[in-house]
Structures are given as structure tokens and as C-alpha cells.
N, C-alpha and C positions, 0 to 999 in steps of 0.2 A: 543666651536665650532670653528675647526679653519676655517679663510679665505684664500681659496685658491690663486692661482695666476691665473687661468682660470677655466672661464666655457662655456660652448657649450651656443649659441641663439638657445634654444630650441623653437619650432613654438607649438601652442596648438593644444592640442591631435585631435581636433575635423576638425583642418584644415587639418592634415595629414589622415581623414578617406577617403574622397573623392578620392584618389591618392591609399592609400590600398585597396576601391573599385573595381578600375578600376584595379589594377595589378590581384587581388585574379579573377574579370570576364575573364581575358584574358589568366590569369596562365602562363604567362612569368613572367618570373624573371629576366632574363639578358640576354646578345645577342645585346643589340641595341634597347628595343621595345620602345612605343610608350612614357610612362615616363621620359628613358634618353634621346628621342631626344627633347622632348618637354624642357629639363630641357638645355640643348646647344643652343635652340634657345633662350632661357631667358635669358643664359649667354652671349648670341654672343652680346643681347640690353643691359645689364647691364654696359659692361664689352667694348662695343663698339670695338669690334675686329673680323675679318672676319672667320676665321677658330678656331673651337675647340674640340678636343678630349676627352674624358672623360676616366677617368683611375679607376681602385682600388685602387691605392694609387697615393703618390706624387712619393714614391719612385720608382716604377715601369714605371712611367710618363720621369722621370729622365733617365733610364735606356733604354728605348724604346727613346726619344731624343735624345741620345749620339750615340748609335748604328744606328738610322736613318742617323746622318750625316756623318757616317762613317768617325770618329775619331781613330786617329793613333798615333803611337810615344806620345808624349807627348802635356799636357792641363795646361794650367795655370788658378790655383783657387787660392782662399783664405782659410787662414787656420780658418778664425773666422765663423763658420759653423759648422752646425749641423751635423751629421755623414753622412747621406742620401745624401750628397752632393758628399763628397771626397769617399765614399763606392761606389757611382754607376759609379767612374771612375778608379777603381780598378774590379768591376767586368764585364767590359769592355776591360780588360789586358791594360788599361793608366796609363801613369806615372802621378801624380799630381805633379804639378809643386807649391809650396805654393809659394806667394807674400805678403808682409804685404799689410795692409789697411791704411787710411787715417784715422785721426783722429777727423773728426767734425763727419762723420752719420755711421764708422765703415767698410763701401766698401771697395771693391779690389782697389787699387792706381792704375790708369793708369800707371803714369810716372814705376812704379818697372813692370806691364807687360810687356811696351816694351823693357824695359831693358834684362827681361828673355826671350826672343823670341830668337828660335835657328832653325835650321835646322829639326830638330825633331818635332816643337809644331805646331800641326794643328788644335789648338781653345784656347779658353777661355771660360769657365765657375767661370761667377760671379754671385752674391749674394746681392739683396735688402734686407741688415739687417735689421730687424723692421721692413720691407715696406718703408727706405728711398730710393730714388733713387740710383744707379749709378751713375756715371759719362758717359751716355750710348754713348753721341754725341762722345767723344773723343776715349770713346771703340769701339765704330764703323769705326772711324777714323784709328787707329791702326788695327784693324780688315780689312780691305779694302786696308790698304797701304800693310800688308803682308800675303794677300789671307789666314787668318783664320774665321772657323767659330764660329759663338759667341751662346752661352746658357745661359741666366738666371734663376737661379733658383730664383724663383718668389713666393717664400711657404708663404712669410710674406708679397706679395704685391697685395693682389687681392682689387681690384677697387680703385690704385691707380693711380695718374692722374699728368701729369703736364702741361705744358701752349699748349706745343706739342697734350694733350692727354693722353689716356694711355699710363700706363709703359711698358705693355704688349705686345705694337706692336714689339718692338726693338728687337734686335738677329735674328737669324735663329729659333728660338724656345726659349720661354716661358713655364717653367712648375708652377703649382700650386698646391698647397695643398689645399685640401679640407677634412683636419681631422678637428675631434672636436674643437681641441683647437684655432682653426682659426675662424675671426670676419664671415666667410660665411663658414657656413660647409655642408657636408651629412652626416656625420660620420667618414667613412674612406673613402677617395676618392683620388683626384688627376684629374690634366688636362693638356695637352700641347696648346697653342696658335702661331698660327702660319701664318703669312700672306702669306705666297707662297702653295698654294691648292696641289700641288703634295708632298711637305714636310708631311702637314696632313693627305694625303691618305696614306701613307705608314707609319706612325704612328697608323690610323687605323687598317693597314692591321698587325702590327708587335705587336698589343694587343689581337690579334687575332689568333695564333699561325702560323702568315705567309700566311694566306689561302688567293686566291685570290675570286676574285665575284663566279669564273666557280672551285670554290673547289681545285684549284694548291696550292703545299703549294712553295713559290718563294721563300722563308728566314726562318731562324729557328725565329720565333715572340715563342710570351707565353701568357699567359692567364691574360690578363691584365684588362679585360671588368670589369665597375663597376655595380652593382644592380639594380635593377629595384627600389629594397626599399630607396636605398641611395639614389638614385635620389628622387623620391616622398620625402624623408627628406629635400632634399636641395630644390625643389617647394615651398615646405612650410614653409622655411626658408627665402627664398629669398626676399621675402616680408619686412620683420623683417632686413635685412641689415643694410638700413642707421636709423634708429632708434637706433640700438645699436650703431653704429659709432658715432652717435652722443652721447649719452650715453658714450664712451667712451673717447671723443673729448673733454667733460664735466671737466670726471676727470683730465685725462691728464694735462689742463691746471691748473684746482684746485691745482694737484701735484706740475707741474711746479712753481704755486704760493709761495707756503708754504714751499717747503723745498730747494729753491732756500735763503733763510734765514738760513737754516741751516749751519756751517763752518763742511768743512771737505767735503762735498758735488758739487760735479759737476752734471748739468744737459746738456747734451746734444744739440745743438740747433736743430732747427724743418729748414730742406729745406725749403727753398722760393719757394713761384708761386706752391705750390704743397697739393695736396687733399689726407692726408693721410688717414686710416683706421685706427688708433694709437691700435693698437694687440697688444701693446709691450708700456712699460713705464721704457726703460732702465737709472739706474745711474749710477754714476762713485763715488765708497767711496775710497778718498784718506788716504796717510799716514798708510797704511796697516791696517785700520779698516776691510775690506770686511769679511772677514770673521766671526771675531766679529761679526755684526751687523747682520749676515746668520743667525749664532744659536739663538743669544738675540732672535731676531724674532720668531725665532720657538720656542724657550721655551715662546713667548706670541701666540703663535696659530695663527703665523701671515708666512705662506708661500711663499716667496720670490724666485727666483731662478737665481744662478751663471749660465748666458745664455749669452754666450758659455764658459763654462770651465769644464775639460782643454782645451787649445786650441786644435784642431785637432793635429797640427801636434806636440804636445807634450803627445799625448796619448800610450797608449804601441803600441799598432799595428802601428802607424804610425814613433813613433821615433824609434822604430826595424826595420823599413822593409826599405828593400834597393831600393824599389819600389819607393817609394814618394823622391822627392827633397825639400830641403830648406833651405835659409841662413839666414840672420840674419831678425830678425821678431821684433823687438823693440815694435812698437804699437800695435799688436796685442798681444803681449805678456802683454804690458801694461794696457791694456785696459781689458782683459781675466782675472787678476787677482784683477779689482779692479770693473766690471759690478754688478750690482743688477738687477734683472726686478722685477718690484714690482706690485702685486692683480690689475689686470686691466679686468672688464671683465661690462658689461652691468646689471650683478645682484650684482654688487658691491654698497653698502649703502653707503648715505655720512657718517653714523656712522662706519661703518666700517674703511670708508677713514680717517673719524677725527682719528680713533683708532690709525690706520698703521702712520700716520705723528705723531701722539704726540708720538706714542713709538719711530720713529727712532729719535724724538729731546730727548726724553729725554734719549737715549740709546745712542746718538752720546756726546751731553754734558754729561756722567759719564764717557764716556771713554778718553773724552777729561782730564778730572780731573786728 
């Protein structure tokens, strides 16, 4: 049987009946009804943030963000990201501007944004890899000395915190995922957070295909509205949160224990002063093991995943298309060919765990030989 690298906090069948009651008596399905909003006000106290949206996906959260703040010319992102990211700034007609990253938690590098800030760039879209912070005070900083607007994609950092609070208040808009493979899911979902109430209304209105209260349609929007059922998922999940965090907080550090012993092996350091969700249990296999230790794993049933590689912008769409810019990427590039994220999920056994650590030591010392 192999062990994956994620699985969904499923809620028990009998918690989600009470939530399929009330949708099957009222026969909404979506629209807004009584389910998702009950399911945004759980989010707004979870998650301690004023405005929230609920999406069908992350991606379309993304999408509907960018076009809200009416972005032009060119956006500087990172290239160590998931495709959802640099895709919603190309099907928005934006240049992606790639910047490497820092090399302790994998973010976009301040200091190389403002370096690429031109006459053309009117935002920045960065990325809480794994759910570690940004560097958000200093991106704010730059953001505010050269009047851009800022978006986080926030996919890896739901109910993260730091001494400030949430991560989620910072930017112009925060989006979230709420697919399965995330520590809070509904399934397929997605959300924007947004402390300025007119930002969220026209995110409202732009998941909606533009329509206003009085049926105007004011902007070409699209159909973005999440289910009535994925919300009732994510009710009955939300409960189940910090249990699995914790649950996951567990391993993490068990990991961090045992193969911080291993040569050949870097771990990551964990942000100070901050409350992660740990989704994510990235390494670093130096000396050009990575790959090696990808398959050994999988020829033991043990599912690991090269998260992010390739890098974005050495993918074919991106390294062909005259659209995207970028110059030299050293850490991300370093970093992209030597990551593992390794079996981190709340149903994961300490037998399991024992498993996954004695095979990478004993698969790192034969290749060491």
C-alpha cells in the first residue's frame, strides 16, 4: 500500500448529514444560500479577518483578484510556484516578471522586486511557500513607496499567524485554496480576503458574472460561485482544523528530529514568532541525490513530491513565450532541483513515519557508498 504525500481531513459522514439536510429542504445549491454564508462567517472567526469571498477554486479566486485591481503592464512574481499562480497573470494579458527567492523559507526576495520595478509594473504578486511568511512589512514598504498593488497567493497559508496576527490581512487581497490537498478544505474551493469592503464587493460581484443587486451586468465577471455542498464539507471540517495541525506539527518536528542526522540532507528552518499549519514538510537533497531518492521512494511505495519542479519559468510555456521575463534565478533554480516534500498529512502513522525516515537513511547512506 503506498503512502501518499496528502490526504483531505475528512469530517465523519454523520457530521456532514445535518448540512445535506438543510441544503436537500431548501434545494439551493449555490448562489450565495444559507450554507456558504454561514461557512464565511466561521471563516471570518477562524481566520480573524473582516471581508471574505468564497470561490470554486483557488484559481478562479486568483483570477477574479487580479482583474479586480486592475493590473496592467507588467507584475512581478516568483518563479517557485505552482502554475495557478504565473497562469492567472497571463490569462489576464500580464507580463510575469520572474524574481528569484530567498533562500531560508523559499519567498519572493524583496531586495530583486525592487530592483525589477519599471515604469510598466503595477503590482506584485507573491507567494507564502509552504505557508511560510513573506517578508510582507518590507513588501508593503516597496509597494507604497512605488504606488503598486500587492496579492498574495495565500494557497499554502490558511490560519497562519504571526506576532502582527494573520498573514492574511496584508496586500490588497489575499487568495486561498480550499482544495483537498490543503490542512482546511471543502473540496474544490477557493477565497479572496480582503480588508477594504469595496475591494470584496466587486469580487463578489465579478464571481457572479458581473451582475449588479438591480441585475446590471457592470464588468464581464464569470461564474465563480462555490456549492452549497462544499461548503457544508468545509462546516464539517472546520472543526477538525487544529487537531490535524496539530497532528501535523507532531510529525514535522519528529521529521525535523531524525533526518536532521542524516548527511546529504538540509532542513529548512521554521519562521520565528509564527503559527504555522505545516501542509508541507519540504527538504533540500544535496550533491544531486534528488532525484535518486524520488524513485528509490517510489520503488518502496513511499510518495514524495519534487514541489515546485520544474521551476515555473523553466517550463516549456514559459521558457518559449516572449510574454514572461527573467534573468538569472540562481536560488530558485537551486532550490527547485534539489526540494522533496515528504507524506505529511493527519492520517499519517508513526509506522508509516518510522518507515519513510529509515528508508531515506538507508537509501541516502547506499548512495553515499
Amino acid at each position: 500500500m503506498k503512502i501518499v504525500p496528502n490526504q483531505p481531513t475528512m469530517p465523519p459522514l454523520e457530521k456532514m448529514m445535518p448540512y445535506l439536510q438543510r441544503i436537500w429542504d431548501s434545494k439551493i445549491l449555490s448562489n450565495g444560500g444559507a450554507i456558504s454564508l454561514a461557512l464565511v462567517d466561521e471563516l471570518k472567526i477562524k481566520l480573524e479577518v473582516k471581508n471574505i469571498e468564497l470561490f470554486s477554486s483557488g484559481t478562479l479566486a486568483l483570477l477574479a483578484a487580479i482583474k479586480t485591481l486592475g493590473l496592467q503592464g507588467e507584475v512581478i512574481t516568483t518563479p517557485y510556484t505552482f502554475a495557478a499562480t504565473t497562469n492567472a497573470l497571463i490569462w489576464n494579458n500580464l507580463t510575469p516578471i520572474f524574481v528569484d527567492i530567498e533562500p531560508n523559507f523559499f519567498n519572493i526576495d524583496p531586495k530583486r522586486i525592487e530592483a525589477a520595478i519599471t515604469p510598466r509594473t503595477s503590482g506584485i504578486l507573491a507567494v507564502h511557500s509552504y505557508g511560510n511568511p513573506c517578508n510582507v512589512k518590507e513588501i508593503n514598504r516597496i509597494a507604497l513607496k512605488h504606488n503598486l498593488k500587492v496579492i498574495y497567493d495565500a494557497a499554502h497559508a490558511f490560519g497562519v499567524s504571526d506576532k502582527d496576527g494573520s498573514i492574511l490581512k496584508w496586500g490588497d487581497i489575499s487568495v486561498l485554496s480550499l482544495h483537498a490537498t490543503k490542512v482546511f478544505g471543502t473540496g474544490e474551493g477557493g477565497a479572496t480576503i480582503s480588508s477594504d469592503y469595496k475591494i470584496s464587493e466587486n469580487l463578489r460581484r465579478m464571481k457572479n458574472f458581473g451582475l449588479t443587486s438591480n441585475q446590471d451586468i457592470v464588468e464581464p465577471g464569470f461564474n465563480g460561485k462555490i456549492s452549497e455542498i462544499n461548503c457544508a464539507f468545509g462546516l464539517a471540517a472546520l472543526p477538525l482544523y487544529e487537531e490535524a495541525r496539530q497532528a501535523r506539527k507532531v510529525i514535522s518536528e519528529r521529521y525535523r528530529s531524525e533526518l536532521s542526522k542524516i548527511n546529504g540532507i538540509l532542513i529548512p528552518p521554521e519562521p520565528k514568532h509564527t503559527i504555522l499549519n505545516y501542509g508541507y514538510f519540504p527538504i533540500l537533497i544535496t550533491d544531486g541525490f534528488r532525484n535518486y531518492l524520488w524513485e528509490q521512494l517510489l520503488a518502496c511505495n513511499i510518495v514524495a513530491r519534487r514541489y515546485f519542479y520544474p521551476l515555473m519559468a523553466n517550463t516549456t510555456f514559459y521558457r518559449t513565450n516572449p510574454t514572461a521575463k527573467f534573468e538569472n534565478l540562481p536560488v530558485s533554480n537551486s532550490v527547485s532541483e534539489e526540494v522533496l516534500c515528504l507524506p505529511t498529512h493527519s492520517n499519517l502513522t508513526e509506522a508509516d513515519q518510522d518507515y519513510i525516515i529509515e528508508s531515506i537513511a538507508k537509501l541516502m547512506l547506499k548512495k553515499a557508498k
